[in-house]
C-alpha positions in Angstrom: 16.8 11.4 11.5 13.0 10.5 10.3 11.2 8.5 13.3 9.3 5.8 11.0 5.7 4.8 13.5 5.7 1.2 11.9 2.3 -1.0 12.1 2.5 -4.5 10.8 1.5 -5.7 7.9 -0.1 -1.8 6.9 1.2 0.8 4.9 3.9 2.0 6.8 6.2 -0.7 5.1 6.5 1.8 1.7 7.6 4.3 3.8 10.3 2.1 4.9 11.2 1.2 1.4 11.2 5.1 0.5 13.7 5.8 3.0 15.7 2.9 1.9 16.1 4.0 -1.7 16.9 7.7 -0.7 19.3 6.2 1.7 17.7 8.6 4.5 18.4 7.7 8.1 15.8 6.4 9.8 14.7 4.6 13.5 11.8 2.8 13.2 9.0 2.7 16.0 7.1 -0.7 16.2 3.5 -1.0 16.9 1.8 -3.9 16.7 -2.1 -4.8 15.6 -4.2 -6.4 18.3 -4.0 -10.2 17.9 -7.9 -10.6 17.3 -9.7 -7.4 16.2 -6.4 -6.4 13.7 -7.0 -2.8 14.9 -4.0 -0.3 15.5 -2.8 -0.1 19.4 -3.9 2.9 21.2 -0.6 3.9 21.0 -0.4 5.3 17.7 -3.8 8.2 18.8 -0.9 9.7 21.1 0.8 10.9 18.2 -2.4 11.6 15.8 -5.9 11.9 16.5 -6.7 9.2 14.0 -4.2 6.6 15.3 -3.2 5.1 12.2 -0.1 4.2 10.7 2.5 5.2 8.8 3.4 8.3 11.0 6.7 9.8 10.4 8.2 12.3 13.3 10.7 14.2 11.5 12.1 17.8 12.6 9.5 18.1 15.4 6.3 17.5 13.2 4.2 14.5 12.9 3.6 13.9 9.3 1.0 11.4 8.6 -1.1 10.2 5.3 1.0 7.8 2.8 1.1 9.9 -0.5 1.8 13.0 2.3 4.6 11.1 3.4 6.0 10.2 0.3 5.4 13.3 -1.3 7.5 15.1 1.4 10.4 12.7 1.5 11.1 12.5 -2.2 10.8 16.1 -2.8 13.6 17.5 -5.0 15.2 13.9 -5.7 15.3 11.4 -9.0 12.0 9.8 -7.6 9.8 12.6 -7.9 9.9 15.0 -10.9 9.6 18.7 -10.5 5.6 19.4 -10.9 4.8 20.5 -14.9 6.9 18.2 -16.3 5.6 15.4 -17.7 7.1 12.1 -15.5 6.2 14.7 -12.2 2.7 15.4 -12.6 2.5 11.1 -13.3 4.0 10.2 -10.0 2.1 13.0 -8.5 -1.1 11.5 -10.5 0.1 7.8 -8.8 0.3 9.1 -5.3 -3.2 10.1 -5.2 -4.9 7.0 -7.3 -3.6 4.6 -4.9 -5.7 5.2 -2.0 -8.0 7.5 -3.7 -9.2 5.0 -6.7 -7.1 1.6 -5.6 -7.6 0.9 -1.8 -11.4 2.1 -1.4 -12.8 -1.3 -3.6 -9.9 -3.5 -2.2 -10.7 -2.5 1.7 -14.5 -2.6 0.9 -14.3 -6.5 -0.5 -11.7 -7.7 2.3 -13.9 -6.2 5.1 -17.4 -8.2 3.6 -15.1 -11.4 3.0 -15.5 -11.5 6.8 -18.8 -10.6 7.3 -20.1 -14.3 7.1 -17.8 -15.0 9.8 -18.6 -13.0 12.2 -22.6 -13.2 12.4 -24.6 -16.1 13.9 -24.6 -19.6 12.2 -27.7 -19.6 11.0 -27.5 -15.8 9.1 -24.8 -17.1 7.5 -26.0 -18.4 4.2 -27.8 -14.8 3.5 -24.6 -13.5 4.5 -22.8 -15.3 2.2 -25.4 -14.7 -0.4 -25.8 -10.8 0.1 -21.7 -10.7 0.2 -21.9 -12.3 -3.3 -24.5 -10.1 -4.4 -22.3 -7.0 -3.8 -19.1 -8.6 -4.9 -20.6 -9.3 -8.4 -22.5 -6.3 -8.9 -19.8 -3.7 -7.9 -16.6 -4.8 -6.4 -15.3 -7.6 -9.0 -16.1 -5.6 -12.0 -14.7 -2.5 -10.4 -11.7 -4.7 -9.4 -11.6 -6.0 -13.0 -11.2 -2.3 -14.1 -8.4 -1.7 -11.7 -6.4 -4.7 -12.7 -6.9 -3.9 -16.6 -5.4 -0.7 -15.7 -2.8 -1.8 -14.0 -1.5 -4.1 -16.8 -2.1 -1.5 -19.5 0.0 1.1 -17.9 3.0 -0.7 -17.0 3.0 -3.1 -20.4 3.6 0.7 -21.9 6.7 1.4 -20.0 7.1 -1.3 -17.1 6.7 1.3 -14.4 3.5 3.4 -13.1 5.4 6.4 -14.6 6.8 5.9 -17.4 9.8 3.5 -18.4 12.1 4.5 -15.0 11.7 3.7 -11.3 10.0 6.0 -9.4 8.0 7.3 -5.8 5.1 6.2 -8.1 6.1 2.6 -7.9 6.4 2.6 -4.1 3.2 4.1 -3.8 1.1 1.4 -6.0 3.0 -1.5 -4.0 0.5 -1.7 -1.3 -2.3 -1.9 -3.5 -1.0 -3.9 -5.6 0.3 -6.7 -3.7 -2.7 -6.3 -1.6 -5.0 -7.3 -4.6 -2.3 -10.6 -6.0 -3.3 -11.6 -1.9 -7.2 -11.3 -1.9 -6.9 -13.9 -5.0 -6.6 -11.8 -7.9 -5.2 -13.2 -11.0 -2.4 -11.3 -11.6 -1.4 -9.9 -14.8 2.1 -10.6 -16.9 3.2 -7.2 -17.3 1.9 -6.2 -13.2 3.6 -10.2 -12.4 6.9 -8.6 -13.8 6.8 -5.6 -12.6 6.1 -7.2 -8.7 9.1 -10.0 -9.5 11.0 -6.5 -10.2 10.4 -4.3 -7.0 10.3 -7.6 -4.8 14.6 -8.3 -6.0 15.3 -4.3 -5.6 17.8 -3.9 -2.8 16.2 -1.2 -0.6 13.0 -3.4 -0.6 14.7 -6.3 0.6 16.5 -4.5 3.1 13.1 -2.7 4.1 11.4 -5.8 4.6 14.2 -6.9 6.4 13.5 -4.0 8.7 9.7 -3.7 8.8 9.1 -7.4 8.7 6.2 -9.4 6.9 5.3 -8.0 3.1 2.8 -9.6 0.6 5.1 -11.4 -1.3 4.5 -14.0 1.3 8.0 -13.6 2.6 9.2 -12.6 6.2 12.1 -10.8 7.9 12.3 -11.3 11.8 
């Protein structure tokens, strides 16, 4: 049985969703953020030096990195192609774009949406102007890119992989819905395709299991 380390509202929830549509058995481990920095509890850096979720314990190693994960679990089943053919080397191309390409832009203009916040009040218009500075020069075009992307790919076939479900789909989730949060107009073929994976069974039930998601909905 996999030992799922959970964090809320992080990463970890796709690996509950894999395990859900391979029907692996699974415990999950709660952890929970601190209440006002947002940062993972020390107790995830007993079980990796970098303390961060997911974390999946299975036969006596601690596997950790999301596309890692996935890669592992879905090995040899209908969700991830054998590498060389052509649906395999997609997903494979998926699992590394979401966090190599996707999250890097999304993290980047979350963290400087707080940076006004946080400094003294009377910083805080140059704050807010420098923020904007960035945000137009770099990360909203770079954002606009992504989302373009995004749309074009799955208007071709209605998945990240072609025209069938697969590890590819659970991968881009996070980023994803993590961009439709941070206010970005979503798309109609990317709207569909989040109206799809949000009414798939082993989503529900992994929500259901991991708790809060982006679709603004919550399982306690």
């Amino acid at each position: 049985m996999l030992t799922i380390h959970h964090l809320n509202e992080s990463r970890s929830q796709r690996v509950i969703w894999l395990a859900e549509e391979l029907g692996l058995p699974y415990r999950i481990e709660h952890h929970a953020r601190n209440p006002r920095t947002k940062l993972a509890p020390e107790s995830l850096k007993r079980l990796h030096p970098l303390g961060k979720a997911p974390l999946v314990e299975r036969d006596g190693k601690v596997l950790a990195e999301t596309g890692f994960i996935i890669e592992q679990l879905a090995r040899g089943t209908d969700l991830l192609p054998p590498e060389g053919t052509d649906t395999g080397d997609r997903v494979r191309y998926w699992l590394q774009f979401a966090e190599g390409s996707a999250m890097p832009p999304l993290v980047t203009k979350f963290a400087l949406s707080v940076v006004p916040s946080q400094v003294p009040m009377f910083v805080r218009p140059i704050a807010r102007m420098i923020v904007g500075g960035l945000n137009k020069a770099w990360l909203d075009p770079d954002m606009k890119r992504l989302l373009a992307f995004w749309e074009d790919t799955l208007a071709q076939g209605g998945w990240f992989a072609g025209d069938r479900f697969t590890a590819a789909d659970v991968m881009m989730s996070y980023p994803v819905e993590m961009a439709a949060l941070r206010g970005s107009k979503t798309r109609p073929a990317t709207a569909d395709w989040l109206s799809r994976i949000h009414a798939r069974p082993a989503y529900r039930r992994a929500l259901k299991a991991g708790g809060a998601d982006f679709s603004g909905a919550t399982a306690s």
